[in-house]
C-alpha angles and dihedrals in degrees: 000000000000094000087058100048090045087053102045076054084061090046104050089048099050091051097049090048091083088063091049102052092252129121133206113243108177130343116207104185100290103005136074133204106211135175118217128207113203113206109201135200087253083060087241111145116224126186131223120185099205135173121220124206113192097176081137149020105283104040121221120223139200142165104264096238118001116272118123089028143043122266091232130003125148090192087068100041088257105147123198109290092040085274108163104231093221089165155014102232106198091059105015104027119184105197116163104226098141150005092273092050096044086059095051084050093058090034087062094036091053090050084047093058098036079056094054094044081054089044089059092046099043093036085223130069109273095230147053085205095087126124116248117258121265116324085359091083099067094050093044083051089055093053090043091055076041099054097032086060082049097062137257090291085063099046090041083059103045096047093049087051089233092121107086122171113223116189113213108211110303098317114062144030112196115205109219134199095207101304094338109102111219105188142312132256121195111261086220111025090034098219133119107284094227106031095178086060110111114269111274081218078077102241104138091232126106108273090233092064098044118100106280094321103126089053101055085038092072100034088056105072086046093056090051090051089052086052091047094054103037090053086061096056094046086061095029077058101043097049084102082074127086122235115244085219091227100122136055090239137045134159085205086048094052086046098050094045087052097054085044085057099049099041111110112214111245091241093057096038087060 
């Protein structure tokens, strides 16, 4: 049963590869070797030579060897292995069930990689709509239901990285919109600190009366502190890689330049 499912997703993405300038290559039981040809906005044609494993149902995908892109980079969404992060799955899942659905997968593929080729050029990754790194993303999907209950001022916002969450002493955590201060939760008890204080959906109405919005008010400035924090230990984990050097900043960059810093020469250590 399984090997037939994982077979039909080869076979929806092969024969969706055609209408997205893409051929098939090889196929070896559940993987496909596939040449790409990207089209960009210059009208300049550039190639990728990728593997795709569909040994579930959402397929994984990498060069097959490293030559556009860099073997590992979490700042472009490169994971360990070379594998593309195309999705987060527990909030924007990108299983291949379907014609329809194996469209939206190369769809996305073919965005991804538009988005790399602008990444080499610029040096940065061209967008702020990008999902957090490891743990981080779970914690960056809670703000954004958060933010989209909240009104288009909040997502705006939050898209843009402009919302930051800044605890005062033990009592209090203030949500700010860049140096504007929007409101503040209780640090303990986790609820807006004035509920009779008019919506910040804009409203007009108490917050306390409007819809859930209390609720996700005060949810919203801790899950930008999870997000925060879990962003530091994925790259607190990740300091043993090495940077591929192809962007301005990078956090592995920072933390290699730093060991190099502190490391004492053994001559001068004797």
């Amino acid at each position: 049963m399984l090997a037939r499912y994982d077979h039909s997703i080869v076979t929806l993405l092969g024969e969706q590869a055609e209408a997205h300038e893409a051929c098939v290559l090889d196929t070896v039981g559940d993987t496909l070797s596939v040449l790409v040809r990207l089209r960009r906005a210059s009208g300049k044609v550039v190639h990728y030579r990728l593997r795709i494993e569909a040994s579930g149902p959402e397929p994984k995908v990498r060069e097959e060897a490293p030559e556009r892109l860099p073997a590992f980079c979490p700042n472009r969404h490169v994971n360990v292995g070379g594998y593309f992060c195309l999705s987060f799955s527990a909030a924007d899942p990108l299983p291949v069930r379907d014609v329809s659905s194996a469209m939206a997968w190369w769809a996305r593929l073919l965005k991804f990689l538009n988005l790399q080729e602008s990444a080499s050029t610029l040096r940065r990754w061209p967008t702020t709509r990008e999902w957090a790194h490891g743990d981080a993303a779970k914690h960056q999907c809670r703000a954004e239901l958060c933010a989209v209950v909240l009104g288009p001022r909040f997502a705006e916002a939050l898209n843009q990285r402009r919302l930051s969450a800044k605890p005062t002493g033990n009592n209090f955590v203030r949500l700010h919109d860049g140096k504007t201060r929007l409101y503040s939760v209780w640090s303990e008890a986790r609820r807006v600190a004035t509920l009779r204080q008019a919506c910040p959906c804009g409203s007009g109405q108490p917050i306390i009366t409007c819809g859930d919005h209390a609720e996700r008010a005060a949810e919203l400035p801790f899950a930008l502190l999870a997000w925060r924090k879990a962003e530091q230990e994925f790259w607190d984990s990740a300091r043993g890689q090495t940077c591929c050097g192809t962007l301005r900043d990078c956090p592995l960059r920072q933390s290699t330049a730093l060991s190099a810093a502190n490391e004492v020469p053994t001559e001068q250590a004797a």
